[in-house]
N, C-alpha and C positions, 0 to 999 in steps of 0.2 A: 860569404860566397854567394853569386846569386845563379839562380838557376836559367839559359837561356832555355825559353821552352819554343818548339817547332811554330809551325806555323797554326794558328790555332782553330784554323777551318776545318781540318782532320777529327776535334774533338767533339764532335755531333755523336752521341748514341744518350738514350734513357736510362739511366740506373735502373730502375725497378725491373724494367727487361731482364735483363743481367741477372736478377737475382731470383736463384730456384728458392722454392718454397724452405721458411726455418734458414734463411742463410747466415744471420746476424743477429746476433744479443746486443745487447748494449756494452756487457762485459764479460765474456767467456767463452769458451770454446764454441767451434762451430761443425755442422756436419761436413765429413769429409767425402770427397769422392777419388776414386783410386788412383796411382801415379797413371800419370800420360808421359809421352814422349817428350827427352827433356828439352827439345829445339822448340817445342812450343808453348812453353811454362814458362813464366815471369812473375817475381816474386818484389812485393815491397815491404817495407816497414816505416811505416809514420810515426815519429818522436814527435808528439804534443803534449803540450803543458799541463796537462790531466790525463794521457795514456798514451798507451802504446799500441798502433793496430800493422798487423800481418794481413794481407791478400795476397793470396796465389791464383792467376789468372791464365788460363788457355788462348794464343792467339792462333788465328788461324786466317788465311787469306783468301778469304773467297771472292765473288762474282761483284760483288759489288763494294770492295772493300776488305777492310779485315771483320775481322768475327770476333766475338771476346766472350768467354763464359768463365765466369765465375766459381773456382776448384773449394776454395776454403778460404774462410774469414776468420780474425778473432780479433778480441779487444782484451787488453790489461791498464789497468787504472794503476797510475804511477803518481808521485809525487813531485816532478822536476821541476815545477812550477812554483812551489816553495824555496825559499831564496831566504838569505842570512846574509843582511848587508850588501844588496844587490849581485849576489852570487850563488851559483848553484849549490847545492851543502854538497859534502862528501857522499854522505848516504844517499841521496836522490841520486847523487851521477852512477855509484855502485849500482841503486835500486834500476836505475834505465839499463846501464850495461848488461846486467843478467838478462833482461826479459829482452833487448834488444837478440843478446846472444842466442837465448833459447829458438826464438823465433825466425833466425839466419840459420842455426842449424837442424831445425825443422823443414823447412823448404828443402831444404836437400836431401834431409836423412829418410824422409816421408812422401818427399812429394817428387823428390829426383829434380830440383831446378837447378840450374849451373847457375856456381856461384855468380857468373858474368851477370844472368839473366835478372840479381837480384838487387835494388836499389834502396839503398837507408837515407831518408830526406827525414832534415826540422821541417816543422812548420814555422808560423812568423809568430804564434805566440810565445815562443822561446825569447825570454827577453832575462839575460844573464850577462855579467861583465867577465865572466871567464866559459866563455865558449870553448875556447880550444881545450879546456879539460874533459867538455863532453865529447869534444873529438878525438883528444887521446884515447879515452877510455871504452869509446865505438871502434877504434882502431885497433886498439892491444886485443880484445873480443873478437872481431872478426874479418881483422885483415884489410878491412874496407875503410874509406872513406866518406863522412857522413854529409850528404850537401844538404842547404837550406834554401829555402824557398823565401823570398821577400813577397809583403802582401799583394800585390798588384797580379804576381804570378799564383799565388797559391787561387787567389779571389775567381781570374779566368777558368782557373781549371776547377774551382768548385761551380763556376755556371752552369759550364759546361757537362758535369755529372750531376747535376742536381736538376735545375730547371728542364723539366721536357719538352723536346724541340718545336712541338705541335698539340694544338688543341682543335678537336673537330665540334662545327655547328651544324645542325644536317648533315649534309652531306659535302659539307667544305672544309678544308682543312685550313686553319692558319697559322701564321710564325709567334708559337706564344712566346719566345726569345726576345722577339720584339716590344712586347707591351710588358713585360715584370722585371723585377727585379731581387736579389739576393740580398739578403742579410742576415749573416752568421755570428751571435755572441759567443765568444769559445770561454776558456775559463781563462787564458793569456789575455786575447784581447779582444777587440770589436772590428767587425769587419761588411764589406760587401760590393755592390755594383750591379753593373748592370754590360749586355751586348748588343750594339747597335750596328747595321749596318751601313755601308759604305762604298761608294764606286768607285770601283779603282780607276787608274790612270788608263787603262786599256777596256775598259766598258765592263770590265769582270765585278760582280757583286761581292764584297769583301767583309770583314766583320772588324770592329773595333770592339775595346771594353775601358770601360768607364769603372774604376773603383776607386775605394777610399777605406782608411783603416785608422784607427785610435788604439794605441797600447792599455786598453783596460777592458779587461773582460770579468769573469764571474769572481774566478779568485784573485786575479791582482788588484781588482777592487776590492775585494774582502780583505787581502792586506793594508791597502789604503787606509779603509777605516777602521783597522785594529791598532795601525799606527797615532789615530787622530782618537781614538777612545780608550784606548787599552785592552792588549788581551784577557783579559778577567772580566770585561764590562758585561753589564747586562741588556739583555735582550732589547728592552728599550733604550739604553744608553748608547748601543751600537745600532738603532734605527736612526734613532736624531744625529749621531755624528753621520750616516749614511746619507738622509735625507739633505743635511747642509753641505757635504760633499758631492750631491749630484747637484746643487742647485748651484754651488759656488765655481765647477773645477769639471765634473762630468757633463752638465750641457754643453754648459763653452764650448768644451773640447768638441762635440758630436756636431756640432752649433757652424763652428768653423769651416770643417772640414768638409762639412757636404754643403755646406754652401752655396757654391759655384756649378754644382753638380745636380741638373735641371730634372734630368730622368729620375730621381730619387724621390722626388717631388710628384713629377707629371705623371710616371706609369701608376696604372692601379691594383697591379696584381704585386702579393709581396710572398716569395718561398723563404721561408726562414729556418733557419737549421743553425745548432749547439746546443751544448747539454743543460741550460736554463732553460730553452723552449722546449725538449725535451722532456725536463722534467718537468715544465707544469703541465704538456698537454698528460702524461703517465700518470702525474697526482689529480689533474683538475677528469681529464678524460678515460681513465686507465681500461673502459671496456672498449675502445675504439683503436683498434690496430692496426687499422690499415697503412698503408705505402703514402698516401697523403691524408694528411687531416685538418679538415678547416677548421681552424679557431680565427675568436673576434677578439675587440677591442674589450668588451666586458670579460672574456677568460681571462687579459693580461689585468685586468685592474681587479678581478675575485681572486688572481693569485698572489700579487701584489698585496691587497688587506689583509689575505691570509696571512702571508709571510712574515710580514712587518706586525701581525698582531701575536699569534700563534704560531712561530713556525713548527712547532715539535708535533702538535695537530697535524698541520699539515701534509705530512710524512706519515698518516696515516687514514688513507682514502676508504670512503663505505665503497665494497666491491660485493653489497648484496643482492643489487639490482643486474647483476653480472651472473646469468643464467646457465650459460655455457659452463662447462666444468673447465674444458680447455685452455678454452680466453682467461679466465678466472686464475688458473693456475700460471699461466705466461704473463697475467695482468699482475702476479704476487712478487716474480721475479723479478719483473720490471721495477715494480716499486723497492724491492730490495737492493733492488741495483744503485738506484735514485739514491738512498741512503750511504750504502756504499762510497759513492761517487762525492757529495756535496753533504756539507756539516749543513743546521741552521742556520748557522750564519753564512753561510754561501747564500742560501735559496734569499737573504734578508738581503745582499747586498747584488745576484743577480737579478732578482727583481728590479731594484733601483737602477739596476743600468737597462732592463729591458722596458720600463715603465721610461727612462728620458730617451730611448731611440724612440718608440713609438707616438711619444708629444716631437719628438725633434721631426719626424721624418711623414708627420700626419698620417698616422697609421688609420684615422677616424674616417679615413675616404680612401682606405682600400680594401682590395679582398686577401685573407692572408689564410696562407696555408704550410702550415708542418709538412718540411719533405725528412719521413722518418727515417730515410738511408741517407740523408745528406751528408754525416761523416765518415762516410767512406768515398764522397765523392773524391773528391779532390789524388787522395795519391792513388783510386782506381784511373782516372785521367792519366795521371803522370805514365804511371806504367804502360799504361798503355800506347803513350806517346813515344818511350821510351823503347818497345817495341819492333812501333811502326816507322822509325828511325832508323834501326840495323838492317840493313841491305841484307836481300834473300842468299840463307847460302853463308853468311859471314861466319857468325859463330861456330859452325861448322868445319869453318874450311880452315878458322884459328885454332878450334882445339885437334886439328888432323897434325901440325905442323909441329 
């Protein structure tokens, strides 16, 4: 099922804006703020192939637009991703349906959103030959219908909540949409793009977008090469099958696909966001918190030797130049989270695919930066599109009826 998304010029605001301070873990609870009124509450749930995220969002229509504040977030680390003969197992669709359910009946039970208001979207790393079982089983749970996003659409609406509309020089502001672009490794698959502008037919300034996506990410590569080494192999046994499967089957693929696709190449600015880049900047950087964080091409290749030498080191960073008590402590959680989230042989096998985007995509001649809210980009857009779509008044005037 693909999702038609509105018109995509509406979807201009900053993530980090949006978010008050302490809004998002990586995975777990987040701080709540009290119910609001339930016509202006909208609620989503993101089924991705390593977890499962809740937002509850405030809209509100003001003077120059609508308004969006961000009610409550949360993250649960699931397994759906994991496949047995190219299909979802029993327990992983079980393991999604609970936490989807929980998370559908929270919105309501806590935060007063009408079921209407509440939307359960895949992402496009769900890559399973028995889909409709995960849609039975979102179904029998909570009544709802679960749609999916194909890459092209998810890619726009993660631009759009990730990359910030503008960067000022002096006292000039310019369209940083223009000069960068995205690149998302999730643990499904590989993904990104870019937004370019466009004159419409009637002299009106319009926007296109340019993406591109590959079915391999952190963990279905890491299945790949368990398949081609064995699940028992050893640490170096499963680099060299890893290393011959990017050189054989994982370039190509990246190789191909952006090819044709000029801005991937020309622009110099790169936002990147999944939970590989995530966890090297938490293990290679873990006192550095901020909402964006520059890393280089030497972080991607000190985390890469790491990986492929050591990964069990890896996994555990010196935080004693880490002064702060507070940082230190959110820096400890973090890396528990990392753990949590990706075995060794993830970090061994996401590296190798973040090590062939960045020779595929000449990362050596841009400036790259970690946007650390980037996965909640994508289905905070949706919602919000999803929103600014129901006619003022509607929901209202159906539940009167």
């Amino acid at each position: 099922m693909r999702v038609i998304i509105p018109k995509p010029t509406c979807l201009f605001f900053l993530l980090i804006l949006l978010l008050p301070p302490n809004t998002a873990t990586a995975s777990g609870q987040t701080k709540r703020s009290a119910p609001l009124a339930s016509d202006d509450l909208y609620g989503g749930i993101e089924v991705g192939a390593k977890g499962i995220k809740s937002v509850v969002i405030r809209v509100s229509n003001g003077e120059e637009g609508y308004n969006i504040k961000i009610v409550n977030t949360e993250v649960i680390n699931t397994t759906l991703v994991q496949t047995k003969d190219g299909k979802f197992t029993p327990e992983a669709l079980k393991e999604t349906g609970q936490v989807v359910q929980r998370f559908y009946q929270r919105m309501q039970r806590e935060f007063h959103v009408s079921p209407r208001h509440i939307h359960i979207v895949g992402g496009s790393g769900l890559i399973g030959d028995n889909r409709e079982d995960l849609i039975e089983e979102v179904k029998n749970r909570t009544g709802q219908d679960i749609s999916f996003l194909d890459v092209d659409s998810e890619v726009q609406l993660a631009i759009a909540g990730t990359i910030p509309r503008r960067y000022q020089v002096g006292q000039v502001w310019y369209d940083n949409r223009s000069t960068s672009i995205l690149i998302d490794i999730g643990s499904g698959n590989t993904k990104g793009g870019y937004q370019q502008l466009k004159q419409g037919a009637t002299g009106k300034v319009d926007y296109d977008y340019v993406t591109w996506g590959i079915p391999k990410g952190t963990v279905t590569f890491t299945n790949d090469v368990n398949k081609s080494a064995g699940d028992t192999a050893s640490y170096q046994t499963f680099v060299r099958n890893a290393q011959t499967l990017g050189n054989s089957s994982l370039r190509p693929l990246i190789r191909s696909e952006v090819s044709q696709k000029l801005g991937l190449f020309n622009r110099k600015k790169v936002y990147l966001s999944g939970g590989i880049i995530w966890s090297m900047v938490t293990l290679l950087h873990p006192g550095d918190r901020g909402a964006f964080v520059t890393v280089t091409l030497d972080d991607i290749n000190t985390f890469y030797n790491r990986a492929t030498t050591n990964p069990d080191t890896l996994l555990i960073p010196d935080l004693s130049r880490i002064s702060d008590q507070a940082i230190k402590r959110e820096a400890e959680r973090e890396i528990e989270s990392v753990r949590n989230t990706f075995t060794p042989k993830n970090l061994i096998a996401g590296a190798e695919v973040l090590k062939a985007v960045a020779s595929e995509l000449n990362f050596s001649s841009k400036s790259l930066t970690f946007a650390r809210f980037g996965y909640l980009s994508w289905i905070l857009s949706y919602v919000r599109l999803q929103a600014e779509s129901l006619p003022t008044g509607a929901d209202s005037k159906e539940e009167q009826q």
